[in-house]
C-alpha positions in Angstrom: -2.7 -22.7 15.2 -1.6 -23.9 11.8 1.3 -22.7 9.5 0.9 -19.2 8.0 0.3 -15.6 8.2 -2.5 -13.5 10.6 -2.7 -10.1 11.9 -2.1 -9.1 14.7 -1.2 -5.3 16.5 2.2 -4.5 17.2 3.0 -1.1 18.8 -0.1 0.0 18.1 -0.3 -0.7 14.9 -1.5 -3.4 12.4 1.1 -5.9 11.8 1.5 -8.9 9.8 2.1 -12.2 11.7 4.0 -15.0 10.6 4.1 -18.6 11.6 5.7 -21.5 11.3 5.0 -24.7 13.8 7.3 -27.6 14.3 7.1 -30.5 16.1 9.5 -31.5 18.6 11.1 -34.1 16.4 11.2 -31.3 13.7 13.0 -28.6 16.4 15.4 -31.4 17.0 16.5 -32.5 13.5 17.4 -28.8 12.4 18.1 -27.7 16.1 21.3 -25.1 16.1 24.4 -25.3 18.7 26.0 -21.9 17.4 23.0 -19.5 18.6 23.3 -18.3 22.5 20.3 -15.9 24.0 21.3 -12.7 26.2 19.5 -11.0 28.3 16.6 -12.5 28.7 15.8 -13.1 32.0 12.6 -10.8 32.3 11.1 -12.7 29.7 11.6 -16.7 31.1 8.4 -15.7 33.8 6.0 -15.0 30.3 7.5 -18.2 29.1 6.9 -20.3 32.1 10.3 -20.6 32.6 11.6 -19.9 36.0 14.8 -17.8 36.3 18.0 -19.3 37.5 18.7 -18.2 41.1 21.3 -15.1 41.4 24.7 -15.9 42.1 
């Protein structure tokens, strides 16, 4: 899917998509170390991400 905007329903609703692809090399060079996710464990399983085992 190339760079740019589609539509797409949100909450019912029409919404305006936007996208912007990078390649990996891309990701890396602009890559952040100051931004942390919370709480997203019940999403890593729609990622393909398996969830860390419970402590």
């Amino acid at each position: 899917m190339p760079n740019g905007v589609t539509w797409d329903t949100r909450r019912g609703e029409a919404a305006k998509i936007r996208q912007w692809r990078l390649t990996r090399e891309q990701w890396t060079e602009r890559r952040r170390g100051d931004i942390e996710l919370v709480a997203v464990g019940d999403c890593l399983p729609v990622l393909g991400i398996d969830p860390p085992p419970a402590d």
